[in-house]
ZALUMZA-597126 format. One line per field, with one value per atom (N, C-alpha, C, O): x, y, z; residue number from 1. Coordinates in steps of 0.001 Angstrom, whole numbers. Atoms other than C-alpha are relative to their C-alpha. Layout:
REM residues N
u = X, ... .
v = Y, ... .
w = Z, ... .
pos = NUM, ... .
END
This chain:
REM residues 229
u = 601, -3424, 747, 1957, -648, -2870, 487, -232, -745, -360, -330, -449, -139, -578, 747, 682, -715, 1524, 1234, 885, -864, 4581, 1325, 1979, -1691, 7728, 764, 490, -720, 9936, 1492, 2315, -2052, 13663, 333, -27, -255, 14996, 1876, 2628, -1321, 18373, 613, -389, 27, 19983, -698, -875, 253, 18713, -1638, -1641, 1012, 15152, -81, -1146, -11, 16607, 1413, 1718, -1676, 20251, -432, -1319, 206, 20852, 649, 1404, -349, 21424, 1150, 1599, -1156, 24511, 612, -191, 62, 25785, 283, 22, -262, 26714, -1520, -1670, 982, 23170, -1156, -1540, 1008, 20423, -1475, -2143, 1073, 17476, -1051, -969, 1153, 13976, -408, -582, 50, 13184, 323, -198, -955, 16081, 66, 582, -310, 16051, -1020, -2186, 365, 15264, -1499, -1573, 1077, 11308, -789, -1992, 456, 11052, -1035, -237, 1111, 8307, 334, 137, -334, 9615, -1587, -2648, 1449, 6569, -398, -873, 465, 5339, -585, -491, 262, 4053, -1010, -1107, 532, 1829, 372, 248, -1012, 3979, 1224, 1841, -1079, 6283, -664, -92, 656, 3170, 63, 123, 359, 2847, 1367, 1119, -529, 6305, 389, 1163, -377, 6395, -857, -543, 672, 3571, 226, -528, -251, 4855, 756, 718, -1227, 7904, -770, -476, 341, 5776, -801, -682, 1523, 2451, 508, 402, -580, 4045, 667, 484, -747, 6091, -1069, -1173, 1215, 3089, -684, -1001, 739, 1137, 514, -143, -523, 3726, 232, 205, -22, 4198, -1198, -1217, 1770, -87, -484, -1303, 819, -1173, -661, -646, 508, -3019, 717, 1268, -239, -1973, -1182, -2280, 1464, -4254, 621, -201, -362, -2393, 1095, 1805, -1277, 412, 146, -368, 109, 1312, 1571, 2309, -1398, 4683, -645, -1523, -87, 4962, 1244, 2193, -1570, 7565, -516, -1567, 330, 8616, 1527, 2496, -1393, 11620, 352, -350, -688, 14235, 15, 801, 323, 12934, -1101, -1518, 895, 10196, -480, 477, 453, 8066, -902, -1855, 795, 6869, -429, 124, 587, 3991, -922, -1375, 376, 2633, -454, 190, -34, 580, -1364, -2142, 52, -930, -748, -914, 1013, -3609, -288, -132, 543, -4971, -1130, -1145, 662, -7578, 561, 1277, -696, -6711, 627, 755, -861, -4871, 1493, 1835, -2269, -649, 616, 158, -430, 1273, 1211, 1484, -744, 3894, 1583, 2722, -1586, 6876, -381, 434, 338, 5020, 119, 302, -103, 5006, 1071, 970, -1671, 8897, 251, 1059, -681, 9205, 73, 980, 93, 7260, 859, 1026, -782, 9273, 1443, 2174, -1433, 12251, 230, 1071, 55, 11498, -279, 258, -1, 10090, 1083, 1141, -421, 12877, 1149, 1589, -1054, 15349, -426, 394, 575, 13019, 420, 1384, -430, 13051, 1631, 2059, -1686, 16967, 198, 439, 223, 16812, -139, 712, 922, 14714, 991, 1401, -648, 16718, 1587, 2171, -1891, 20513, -638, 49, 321, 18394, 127, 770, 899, 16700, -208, -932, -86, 17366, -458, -1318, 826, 16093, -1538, -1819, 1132, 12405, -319, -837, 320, 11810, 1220, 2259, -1046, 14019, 415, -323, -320, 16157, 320, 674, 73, 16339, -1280, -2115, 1335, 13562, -215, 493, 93, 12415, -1482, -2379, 1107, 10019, -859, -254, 1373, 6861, -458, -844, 1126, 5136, -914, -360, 1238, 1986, -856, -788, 1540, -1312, -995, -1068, 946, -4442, -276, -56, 726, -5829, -1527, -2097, 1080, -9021, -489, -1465, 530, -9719, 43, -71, -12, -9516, -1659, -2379, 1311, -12461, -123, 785, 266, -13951, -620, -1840, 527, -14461, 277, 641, -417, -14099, -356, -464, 1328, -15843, 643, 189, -417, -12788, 11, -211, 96, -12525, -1246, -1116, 1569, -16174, 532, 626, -168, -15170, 763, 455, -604, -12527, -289, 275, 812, -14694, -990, -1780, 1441, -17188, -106, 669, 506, -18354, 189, -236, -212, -17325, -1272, -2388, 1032, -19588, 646, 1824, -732, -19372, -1052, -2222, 772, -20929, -218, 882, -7, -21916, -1363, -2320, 792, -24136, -547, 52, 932, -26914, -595, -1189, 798, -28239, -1383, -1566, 1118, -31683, -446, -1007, 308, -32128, -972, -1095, 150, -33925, -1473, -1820, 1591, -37352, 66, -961, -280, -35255, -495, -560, 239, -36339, -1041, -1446, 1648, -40070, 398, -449, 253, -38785, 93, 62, -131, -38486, 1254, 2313, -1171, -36183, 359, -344, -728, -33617, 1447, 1558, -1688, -29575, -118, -690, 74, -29332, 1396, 2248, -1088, -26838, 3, -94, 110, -26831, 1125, 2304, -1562, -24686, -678, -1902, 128, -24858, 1279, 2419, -1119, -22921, 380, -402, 368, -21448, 13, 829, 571, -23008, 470, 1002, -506, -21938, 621, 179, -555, -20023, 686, 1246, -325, -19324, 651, 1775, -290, -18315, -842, -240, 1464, -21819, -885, -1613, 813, -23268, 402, 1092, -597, -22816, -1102, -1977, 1205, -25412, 343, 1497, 4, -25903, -749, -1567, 786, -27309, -140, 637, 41, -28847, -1238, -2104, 1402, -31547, -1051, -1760, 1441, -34229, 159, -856, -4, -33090, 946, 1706, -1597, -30642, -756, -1935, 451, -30734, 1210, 2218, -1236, -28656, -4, -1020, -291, -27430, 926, 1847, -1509, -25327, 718, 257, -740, -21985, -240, 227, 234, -23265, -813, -835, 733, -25609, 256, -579, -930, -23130, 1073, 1698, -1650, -20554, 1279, 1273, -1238, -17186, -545, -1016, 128, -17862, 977, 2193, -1170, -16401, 373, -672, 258, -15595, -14, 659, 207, -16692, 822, 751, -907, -14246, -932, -1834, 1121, -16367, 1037, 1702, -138, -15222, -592, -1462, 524, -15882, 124, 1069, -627, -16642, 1087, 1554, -848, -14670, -920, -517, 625, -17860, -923, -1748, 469, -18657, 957, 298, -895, -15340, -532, -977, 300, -15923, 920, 2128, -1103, -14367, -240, -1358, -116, -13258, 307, 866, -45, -13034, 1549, 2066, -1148, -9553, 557, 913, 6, -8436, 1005, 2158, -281, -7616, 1594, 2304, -1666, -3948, 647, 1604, -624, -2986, 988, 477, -544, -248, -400, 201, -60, -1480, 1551, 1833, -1282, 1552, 80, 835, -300, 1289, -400, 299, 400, -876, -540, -1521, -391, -671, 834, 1339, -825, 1165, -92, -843, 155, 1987, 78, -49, -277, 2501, -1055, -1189, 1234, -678, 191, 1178, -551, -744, -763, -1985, 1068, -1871, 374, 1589, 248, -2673, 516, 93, -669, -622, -672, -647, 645, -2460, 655, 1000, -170, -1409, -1322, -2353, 1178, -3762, 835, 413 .
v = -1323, -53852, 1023, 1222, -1330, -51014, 1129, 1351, -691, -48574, 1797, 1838, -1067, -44706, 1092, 1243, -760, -42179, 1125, 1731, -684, -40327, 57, -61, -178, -39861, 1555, 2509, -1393, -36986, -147, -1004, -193, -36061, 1338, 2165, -1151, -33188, 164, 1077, -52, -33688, -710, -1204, 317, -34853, 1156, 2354, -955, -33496, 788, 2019, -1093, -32140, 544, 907, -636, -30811, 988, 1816, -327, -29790, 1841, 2346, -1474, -25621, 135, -678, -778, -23371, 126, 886, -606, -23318, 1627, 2413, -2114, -19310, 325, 1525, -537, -18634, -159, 496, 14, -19586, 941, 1244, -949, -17209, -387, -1393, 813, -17222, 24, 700, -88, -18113, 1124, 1511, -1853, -14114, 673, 1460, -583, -13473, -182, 508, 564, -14903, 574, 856, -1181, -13032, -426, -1634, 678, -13325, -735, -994, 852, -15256, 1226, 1677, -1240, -12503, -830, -2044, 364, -12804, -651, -129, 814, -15050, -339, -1389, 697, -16108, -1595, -2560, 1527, -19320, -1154, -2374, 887, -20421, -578, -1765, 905, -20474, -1033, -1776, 1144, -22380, -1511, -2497, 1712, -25442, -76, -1129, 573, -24881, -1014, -2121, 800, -26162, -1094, -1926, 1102, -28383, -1155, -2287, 1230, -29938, -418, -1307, 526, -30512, -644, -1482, 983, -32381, -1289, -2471, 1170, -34312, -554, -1505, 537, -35287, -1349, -2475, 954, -37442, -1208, -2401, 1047, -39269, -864, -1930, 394, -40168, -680, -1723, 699, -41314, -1461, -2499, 740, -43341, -1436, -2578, 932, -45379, -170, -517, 986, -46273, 974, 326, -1026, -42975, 844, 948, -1650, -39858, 505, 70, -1733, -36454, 224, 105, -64, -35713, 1547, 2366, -1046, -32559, 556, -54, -1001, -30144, 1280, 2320, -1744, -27186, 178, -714, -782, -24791, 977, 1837, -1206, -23122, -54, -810, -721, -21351, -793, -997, 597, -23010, 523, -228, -1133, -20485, 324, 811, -157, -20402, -694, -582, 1163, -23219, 537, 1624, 323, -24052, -1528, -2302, 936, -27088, -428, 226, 105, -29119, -1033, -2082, 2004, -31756, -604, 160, 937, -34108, -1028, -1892, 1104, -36084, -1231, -640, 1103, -39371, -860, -1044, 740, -42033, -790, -521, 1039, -45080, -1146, -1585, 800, -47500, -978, -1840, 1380, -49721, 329, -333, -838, -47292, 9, -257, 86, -46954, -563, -212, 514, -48774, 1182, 1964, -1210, -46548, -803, -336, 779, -48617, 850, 1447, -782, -47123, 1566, 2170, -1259, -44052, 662, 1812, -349, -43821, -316, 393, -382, -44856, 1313, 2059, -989, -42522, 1605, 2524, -986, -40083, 182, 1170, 528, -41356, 749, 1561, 219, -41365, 1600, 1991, -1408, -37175, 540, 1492, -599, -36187, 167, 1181, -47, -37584, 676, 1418, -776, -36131, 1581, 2062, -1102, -32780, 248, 953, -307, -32971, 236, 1331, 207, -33975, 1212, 1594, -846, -31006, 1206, 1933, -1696, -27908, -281, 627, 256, -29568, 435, 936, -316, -29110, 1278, 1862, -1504, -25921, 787, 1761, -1242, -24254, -150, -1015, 201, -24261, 523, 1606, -89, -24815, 599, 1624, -526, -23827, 859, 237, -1156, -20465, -267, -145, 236, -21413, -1470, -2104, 1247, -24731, -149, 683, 810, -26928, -1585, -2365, 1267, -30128, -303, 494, 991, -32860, -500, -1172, 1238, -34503, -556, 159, 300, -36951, -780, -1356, 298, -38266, -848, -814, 414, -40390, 438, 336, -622, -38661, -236, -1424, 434, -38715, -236, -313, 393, -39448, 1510, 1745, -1190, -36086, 972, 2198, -1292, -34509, -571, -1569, -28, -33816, -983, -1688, 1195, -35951, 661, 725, -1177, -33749, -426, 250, 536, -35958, -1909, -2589, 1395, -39373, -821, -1475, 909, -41172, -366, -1537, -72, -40149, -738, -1885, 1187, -41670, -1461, -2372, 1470, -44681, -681, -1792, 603, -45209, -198, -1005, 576, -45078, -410, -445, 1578, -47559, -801, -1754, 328, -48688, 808, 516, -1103, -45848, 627, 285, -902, -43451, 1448, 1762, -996, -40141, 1060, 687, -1363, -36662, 888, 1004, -966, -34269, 723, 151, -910, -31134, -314, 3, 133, -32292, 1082, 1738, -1516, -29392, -294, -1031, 497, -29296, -1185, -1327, 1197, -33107, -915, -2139, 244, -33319, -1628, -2740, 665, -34311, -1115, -1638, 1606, -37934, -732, -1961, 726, -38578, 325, -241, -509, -36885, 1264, 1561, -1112, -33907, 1434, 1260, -1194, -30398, 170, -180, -389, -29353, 757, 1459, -1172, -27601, -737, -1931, 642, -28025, -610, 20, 751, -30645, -409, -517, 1146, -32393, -1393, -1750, 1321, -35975, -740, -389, 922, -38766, -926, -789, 1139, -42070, -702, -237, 1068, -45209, -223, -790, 3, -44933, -1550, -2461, 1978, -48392, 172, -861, 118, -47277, 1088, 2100, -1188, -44796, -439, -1481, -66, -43861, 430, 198, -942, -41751, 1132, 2187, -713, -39780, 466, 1456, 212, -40442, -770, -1702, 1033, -41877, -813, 38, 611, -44173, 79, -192, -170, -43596, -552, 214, 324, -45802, 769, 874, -1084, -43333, -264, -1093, 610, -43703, -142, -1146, -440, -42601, -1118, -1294, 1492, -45765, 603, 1472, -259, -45582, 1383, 1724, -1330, -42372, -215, -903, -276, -41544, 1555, 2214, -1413, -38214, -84, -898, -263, -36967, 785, 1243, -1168, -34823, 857, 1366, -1225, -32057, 417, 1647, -530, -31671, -383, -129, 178, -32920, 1053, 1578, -1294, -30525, -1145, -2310, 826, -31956, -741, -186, 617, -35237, -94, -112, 420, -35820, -1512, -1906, 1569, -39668, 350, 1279, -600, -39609, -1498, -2560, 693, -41596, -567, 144, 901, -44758, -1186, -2085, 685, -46428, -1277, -1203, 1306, -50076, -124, 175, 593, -51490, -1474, -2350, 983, -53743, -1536, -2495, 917, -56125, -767, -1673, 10, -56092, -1473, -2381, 708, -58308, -1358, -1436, 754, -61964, -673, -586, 391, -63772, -1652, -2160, 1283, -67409, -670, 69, 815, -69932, -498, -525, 275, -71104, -1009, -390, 717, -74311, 425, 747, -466, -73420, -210, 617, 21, -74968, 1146, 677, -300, -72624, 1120, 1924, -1443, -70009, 1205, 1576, -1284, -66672, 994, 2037, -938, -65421, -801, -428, 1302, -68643, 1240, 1815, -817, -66732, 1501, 1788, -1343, -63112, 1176, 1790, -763, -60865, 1958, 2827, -1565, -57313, 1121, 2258, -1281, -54973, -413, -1533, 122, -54340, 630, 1361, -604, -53249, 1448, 1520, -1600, -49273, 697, 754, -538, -47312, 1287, 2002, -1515, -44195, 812, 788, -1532, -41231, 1159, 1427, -1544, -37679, 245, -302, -826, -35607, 1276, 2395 .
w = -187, 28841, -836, -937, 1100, 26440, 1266, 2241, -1155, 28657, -1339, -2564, 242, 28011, 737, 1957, -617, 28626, -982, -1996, 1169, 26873, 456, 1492, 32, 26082, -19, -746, -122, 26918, -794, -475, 186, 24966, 189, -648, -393, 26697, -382, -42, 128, 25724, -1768, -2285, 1303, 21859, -1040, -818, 1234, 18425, 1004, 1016, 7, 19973, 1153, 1654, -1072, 22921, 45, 904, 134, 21906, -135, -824, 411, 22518, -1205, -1739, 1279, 19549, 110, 968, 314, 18542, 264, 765, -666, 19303, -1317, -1237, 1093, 15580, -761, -1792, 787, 14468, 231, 1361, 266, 13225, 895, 654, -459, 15828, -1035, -2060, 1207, 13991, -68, -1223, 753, 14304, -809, -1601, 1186, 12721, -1471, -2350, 1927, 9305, -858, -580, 461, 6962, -455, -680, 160, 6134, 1129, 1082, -1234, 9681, 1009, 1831, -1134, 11924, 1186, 1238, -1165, 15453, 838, 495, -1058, 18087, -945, -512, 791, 14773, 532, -226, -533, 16849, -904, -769, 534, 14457, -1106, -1410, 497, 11855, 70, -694, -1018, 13925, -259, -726, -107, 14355, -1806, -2441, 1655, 10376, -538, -1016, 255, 9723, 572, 100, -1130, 12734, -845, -1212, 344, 11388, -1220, -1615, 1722, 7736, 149, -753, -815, 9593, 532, 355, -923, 11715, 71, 843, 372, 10891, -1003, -518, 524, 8072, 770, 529, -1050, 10654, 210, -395, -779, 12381, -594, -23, 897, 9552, -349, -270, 409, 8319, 989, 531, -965, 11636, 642, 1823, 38, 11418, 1293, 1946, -1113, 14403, -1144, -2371, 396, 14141, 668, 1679, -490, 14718, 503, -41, -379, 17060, 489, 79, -251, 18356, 148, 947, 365, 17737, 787, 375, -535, 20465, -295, -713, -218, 20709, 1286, 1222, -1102, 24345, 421, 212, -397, 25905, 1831, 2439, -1267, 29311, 578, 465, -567, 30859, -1207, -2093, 1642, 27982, -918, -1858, 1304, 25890, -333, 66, 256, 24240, 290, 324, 314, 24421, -1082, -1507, 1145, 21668, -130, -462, -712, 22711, -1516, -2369, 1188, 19986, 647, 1242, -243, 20690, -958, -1707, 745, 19057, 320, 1525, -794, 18923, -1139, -2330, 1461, 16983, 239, 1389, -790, 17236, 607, 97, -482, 19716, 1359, 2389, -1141, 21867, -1056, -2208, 255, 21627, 1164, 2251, -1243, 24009, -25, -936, -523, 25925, -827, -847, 942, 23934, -1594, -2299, 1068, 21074, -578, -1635, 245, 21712, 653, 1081, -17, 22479, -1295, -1894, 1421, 19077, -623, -989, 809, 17655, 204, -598, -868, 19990, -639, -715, 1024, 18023, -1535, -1922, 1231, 14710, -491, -1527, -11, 15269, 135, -643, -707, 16944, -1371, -1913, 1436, 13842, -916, -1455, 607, 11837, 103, -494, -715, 13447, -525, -1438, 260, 13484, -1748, -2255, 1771, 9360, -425, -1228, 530, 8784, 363, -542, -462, 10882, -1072, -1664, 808, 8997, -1743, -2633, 1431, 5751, -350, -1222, 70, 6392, 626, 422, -1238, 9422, 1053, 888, -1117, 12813, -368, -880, -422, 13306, 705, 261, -728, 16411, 685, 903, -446, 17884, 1262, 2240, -1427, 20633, 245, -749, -745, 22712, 95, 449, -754, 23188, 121, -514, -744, 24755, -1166, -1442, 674, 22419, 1028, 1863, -698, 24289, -941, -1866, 515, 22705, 640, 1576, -1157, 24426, -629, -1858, 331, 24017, 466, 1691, -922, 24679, 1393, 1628, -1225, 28315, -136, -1225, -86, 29420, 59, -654, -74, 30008, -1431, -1457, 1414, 26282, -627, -598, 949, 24221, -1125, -1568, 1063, 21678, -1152, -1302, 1212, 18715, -1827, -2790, 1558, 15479, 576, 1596, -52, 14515, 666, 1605, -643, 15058, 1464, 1771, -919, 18793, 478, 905, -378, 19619, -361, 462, 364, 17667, 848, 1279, -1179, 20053, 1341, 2080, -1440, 23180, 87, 1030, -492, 22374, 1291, 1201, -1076, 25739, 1296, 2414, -258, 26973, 957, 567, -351, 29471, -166, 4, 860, 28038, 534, 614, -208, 29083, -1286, -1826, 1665, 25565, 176, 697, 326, 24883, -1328, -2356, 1200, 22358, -283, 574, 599, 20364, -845, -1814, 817, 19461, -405, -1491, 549, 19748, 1010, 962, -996, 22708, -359, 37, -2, 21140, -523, -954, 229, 20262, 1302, 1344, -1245, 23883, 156, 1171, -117, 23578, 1160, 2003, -971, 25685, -1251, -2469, 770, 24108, -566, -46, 1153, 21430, 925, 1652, -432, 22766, 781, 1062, -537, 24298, 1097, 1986, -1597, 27278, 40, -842, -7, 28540, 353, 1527, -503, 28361, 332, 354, -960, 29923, -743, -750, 199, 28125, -325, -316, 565, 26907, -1341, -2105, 1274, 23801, -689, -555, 742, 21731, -1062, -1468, 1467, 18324, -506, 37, 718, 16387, -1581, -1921, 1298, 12694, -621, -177, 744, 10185, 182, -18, 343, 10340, 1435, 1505, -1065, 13871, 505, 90, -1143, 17067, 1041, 1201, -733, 19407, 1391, 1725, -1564, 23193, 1131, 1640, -1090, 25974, 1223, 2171, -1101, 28055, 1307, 1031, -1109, 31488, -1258, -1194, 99, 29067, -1391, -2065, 1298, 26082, -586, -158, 927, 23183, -954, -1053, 587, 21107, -1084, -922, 1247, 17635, -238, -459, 912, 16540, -944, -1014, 696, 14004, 957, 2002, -563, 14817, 189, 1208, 225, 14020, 950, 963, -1108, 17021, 1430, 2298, -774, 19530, -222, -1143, -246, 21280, 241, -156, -301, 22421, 994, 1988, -1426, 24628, 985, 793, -994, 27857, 450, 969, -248, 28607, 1708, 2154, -1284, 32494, 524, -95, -776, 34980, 589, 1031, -688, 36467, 1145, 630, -714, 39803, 645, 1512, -144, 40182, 1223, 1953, -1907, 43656, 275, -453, -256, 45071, -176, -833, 118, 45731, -1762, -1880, 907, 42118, -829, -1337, 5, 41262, 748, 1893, -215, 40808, 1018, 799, -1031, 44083, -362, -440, -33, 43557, 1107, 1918, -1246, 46261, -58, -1175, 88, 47249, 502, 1506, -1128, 49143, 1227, 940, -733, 52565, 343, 915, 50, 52372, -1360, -1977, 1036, 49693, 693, 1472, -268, 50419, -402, -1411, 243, 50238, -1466, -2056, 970, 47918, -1058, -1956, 1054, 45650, -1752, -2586, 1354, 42784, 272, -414, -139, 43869, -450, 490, 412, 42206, 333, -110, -828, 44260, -1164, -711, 788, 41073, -833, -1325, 661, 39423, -1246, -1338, 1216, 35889, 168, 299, 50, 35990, -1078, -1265, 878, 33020, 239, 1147, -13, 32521, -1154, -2385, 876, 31324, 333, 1483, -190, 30683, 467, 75, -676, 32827, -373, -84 .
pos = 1, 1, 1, 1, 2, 2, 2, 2, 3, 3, 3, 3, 4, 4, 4, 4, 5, 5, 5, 5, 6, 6, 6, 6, 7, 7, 7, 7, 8, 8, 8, 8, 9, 9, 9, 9, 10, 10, 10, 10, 11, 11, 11, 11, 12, 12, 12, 12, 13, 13, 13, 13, 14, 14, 14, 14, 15, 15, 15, 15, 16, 16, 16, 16, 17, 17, 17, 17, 18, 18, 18, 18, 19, 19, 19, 19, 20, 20, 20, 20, 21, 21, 21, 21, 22, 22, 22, 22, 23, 23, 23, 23, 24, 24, 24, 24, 25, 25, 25, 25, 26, 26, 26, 26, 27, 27, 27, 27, 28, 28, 28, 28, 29, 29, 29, 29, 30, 30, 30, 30, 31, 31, 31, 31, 32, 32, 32, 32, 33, 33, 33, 33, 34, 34, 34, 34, 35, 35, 35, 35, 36, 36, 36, 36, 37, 37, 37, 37, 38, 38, 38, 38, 39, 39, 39, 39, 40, 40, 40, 40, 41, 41, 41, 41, 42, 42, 42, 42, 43, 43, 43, 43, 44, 44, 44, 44, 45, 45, 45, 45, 46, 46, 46, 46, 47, 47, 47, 47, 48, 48, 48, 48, 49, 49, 49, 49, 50, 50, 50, 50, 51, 51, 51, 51, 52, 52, 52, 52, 53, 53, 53, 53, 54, 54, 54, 54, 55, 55, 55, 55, 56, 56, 56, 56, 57, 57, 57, 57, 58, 58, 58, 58, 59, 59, 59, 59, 60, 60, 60, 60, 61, 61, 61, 61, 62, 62, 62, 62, 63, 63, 63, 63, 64, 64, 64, 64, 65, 65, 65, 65, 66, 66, 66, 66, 67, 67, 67, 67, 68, 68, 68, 68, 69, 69, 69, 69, 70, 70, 70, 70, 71, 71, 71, 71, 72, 72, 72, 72, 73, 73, 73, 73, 74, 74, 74, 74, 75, 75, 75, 75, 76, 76, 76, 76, 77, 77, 77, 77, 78, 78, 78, 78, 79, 79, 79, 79, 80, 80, 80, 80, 81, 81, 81, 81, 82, 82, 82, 82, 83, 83, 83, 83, 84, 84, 84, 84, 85, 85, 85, 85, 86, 86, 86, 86, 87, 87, 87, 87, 88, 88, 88, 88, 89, 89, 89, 89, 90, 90, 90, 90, 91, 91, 91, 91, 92, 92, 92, 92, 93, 93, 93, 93, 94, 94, 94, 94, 95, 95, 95, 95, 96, 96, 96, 96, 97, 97, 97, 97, 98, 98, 98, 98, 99, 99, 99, 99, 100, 100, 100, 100, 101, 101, 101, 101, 102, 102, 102, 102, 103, 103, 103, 103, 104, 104, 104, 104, 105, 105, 105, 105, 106, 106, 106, 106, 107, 107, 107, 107, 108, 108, 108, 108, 109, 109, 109, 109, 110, 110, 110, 110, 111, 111, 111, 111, 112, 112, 112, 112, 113, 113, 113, 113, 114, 114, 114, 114, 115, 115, 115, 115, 116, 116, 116, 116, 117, 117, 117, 117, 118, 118, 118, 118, 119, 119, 119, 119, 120, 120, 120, 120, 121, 121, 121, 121, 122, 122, 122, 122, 123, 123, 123, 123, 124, 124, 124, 124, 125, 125, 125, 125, 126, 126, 126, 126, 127, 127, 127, 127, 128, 128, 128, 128, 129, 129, 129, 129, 130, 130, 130, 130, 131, 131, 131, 131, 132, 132, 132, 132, 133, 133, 133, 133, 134, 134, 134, 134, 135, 135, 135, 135, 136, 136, 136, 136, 137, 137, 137, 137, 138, 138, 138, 138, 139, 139, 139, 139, 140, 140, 140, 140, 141, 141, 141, 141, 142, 142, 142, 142, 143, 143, 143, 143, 144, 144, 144, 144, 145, 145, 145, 145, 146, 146, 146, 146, 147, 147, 147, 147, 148, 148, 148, 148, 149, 149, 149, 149, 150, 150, 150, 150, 151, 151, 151, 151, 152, 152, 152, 152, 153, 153, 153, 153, 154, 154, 154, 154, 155, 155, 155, 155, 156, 156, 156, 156, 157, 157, 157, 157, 158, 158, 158, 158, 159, 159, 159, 159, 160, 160, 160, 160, 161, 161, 161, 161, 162, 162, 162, 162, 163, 163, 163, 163, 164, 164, 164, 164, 165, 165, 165, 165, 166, 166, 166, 166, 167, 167, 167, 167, 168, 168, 168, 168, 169, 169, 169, 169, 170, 170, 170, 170, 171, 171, 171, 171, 172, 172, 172, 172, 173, 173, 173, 173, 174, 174, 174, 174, 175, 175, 175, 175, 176, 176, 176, 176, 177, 177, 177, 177, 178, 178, 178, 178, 179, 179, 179, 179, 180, 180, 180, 180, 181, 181, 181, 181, 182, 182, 182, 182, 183, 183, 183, 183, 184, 184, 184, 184, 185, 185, 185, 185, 186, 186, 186, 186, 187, 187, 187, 187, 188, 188, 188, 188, 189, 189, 189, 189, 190, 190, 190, 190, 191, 191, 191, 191, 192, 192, 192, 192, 193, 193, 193, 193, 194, 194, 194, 194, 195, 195, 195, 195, 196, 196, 196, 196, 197, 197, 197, 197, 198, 198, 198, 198, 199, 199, 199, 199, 200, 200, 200, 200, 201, 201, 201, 201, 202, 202, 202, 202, 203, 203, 203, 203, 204, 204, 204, 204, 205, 205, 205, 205, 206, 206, 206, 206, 207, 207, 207, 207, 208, 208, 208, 208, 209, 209, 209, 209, 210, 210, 210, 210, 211, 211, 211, 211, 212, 212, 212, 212, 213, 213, 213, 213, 214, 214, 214, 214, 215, 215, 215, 215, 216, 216, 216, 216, 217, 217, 217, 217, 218, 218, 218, 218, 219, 219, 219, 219, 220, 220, 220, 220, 221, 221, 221, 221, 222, 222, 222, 222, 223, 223, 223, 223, 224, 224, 224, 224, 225, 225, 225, 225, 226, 226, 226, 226, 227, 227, 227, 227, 228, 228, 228, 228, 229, 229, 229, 229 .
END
C-alpha cells in the first residue's frame, strides 16, 4: 500500500534560530519587509529543483507565520503516489538544500522556521491534467461549464459526480448515472475526489476449517493510509 503523509524538521538546518548577529530578511538591503511572496520566489528556486531531481512534482509551495516562526510546507506527488519513507527523503535532501542556499546567500526565510513536507490529501483540488491522471478510478465531484448538452440536458454549469475512466493531457472521461461523458479542462472547475465507504458485507468471506485457531492468520495492525487533512 502506497502510505501518505509527511515529514516534519523542526529542529537542524530548516529549523535552527537566527543567529543574533544576522541581518533579518527585512533588513538587507533591497529585501521589502512581509515580502512573502518573494520569500516562495526564492524558496522555490531552492526547491522545486530538489524535487524534480528526486522523480516528484511541486505541487505546492506556502510561507506562514506560526507564533515566532514561520512555516514552510512543500508538498509533493508522482504517479503512483510517494511512500511516507519517500517523502522523509525528500524532506532531507530540501532541508540541505535550504541550508546550502542561506551559507551561500543569506537567509531565505526571516527568522526561525520549521520545514513540512507532505503528499497531497484526498481533500485538495484537482486542477491540472496530471492530478486527474492520478485518480483514475477515482469518484470525483467537478463543476462542468457549459457541457451539459453531452448528456442531452441544457447547456449550462452542473455539477456532476462520476468515475474518473480516463485522463490526459487534453481531457478527462467520467462514468456518470446518466453514461460516460468527455470534456476538456477547460470546462471543468477544480474536482473533488469524494470519500467512498465500503460495507463490510461487500468483502469476500472465505470458509475456514473449524479447528483453525482464530489468531493463526490474523494480523491485529492493519495497514492505514496517512493523509494530510
Amino acid at each position: 500500500m502506497t502510505q501518505r503523509g509527511r515529514a516534519t524538521r523542526s529542529t537542524g538546518p530548516a529549523g535552527r534560530p537566527r543567529r543574533a548577529d544576522a541581518p533579518r530578511g527585512g533588513e538587507r538591503a533591497g529585501g521589502p519587509r512581509g515580502d512573502l511572496a518573494a520569500r516562495r520566489a526564492r524558496l522555490r528556486d531552492v526547491i522545486e529543483p530538489v524535487v524534480t531531481a528526486a522523480g516528484y512534482d511541486l505541487e505546492e509551495l506556502s510561507v506562514s507565520r506560526a507564533g515566532r516562526r514561520h512555516v514552510v510546507r512543500v508538498i509533493v506527488d508522482a504517479d503512483g503516489g510517494i511512500r511516507l519513507d519517500a517523502v522523509a527523503e525528500v524532506s532531507r535532501a530540501v532541508s540541505a538544500a535550504l541550508d546550502a542556499a542561506e551559507e551561500a546567500g543569506g537567509d531565505i526565510v526571516a527568522g526561525e522556521y520549521q520545514l513540512e513536507v507532505s503528499s497531497p490529501g484526498v481533500d485538495r483540488p484537482l486542477t491540472l491534467p496530471r492530478h486527474w491522471r492520478r485518480n483514475v478510478g477515482r469518484l470525483v465531484k467537478v463543476t462542468a461549464r457549459g457541457a451539459g448538452a453531452q448528456a442531452g440536458q441544457a447547456t449550462g454549469d452542473r455539477q456532476v459526480t462520476g468515475r474518473v475512466v480516463e485522463a490526459d493531457d487534453e481531457r478527462v472521461v467520467l462514468e456518470t448515472d446518466a453514461g460516460r461523458a468527455t470534456w476538456t479542462y477547460a470546462e471543468l472547475g477544480p474536482g473533488r475526489v469524494q470519500v467512498e465507504f465500503h460495507r463490510l458485507d461487500e468483502i469476500e468471506e472465505t470458509d475456514e476449517p473449524d479447528d483453525m485457531d482464530d489468531t493463526d492468520d490474523f494480523d491485529d495492525e492493519d495497514d492505514v493510509e496517512d493523509e494530510e487533512r
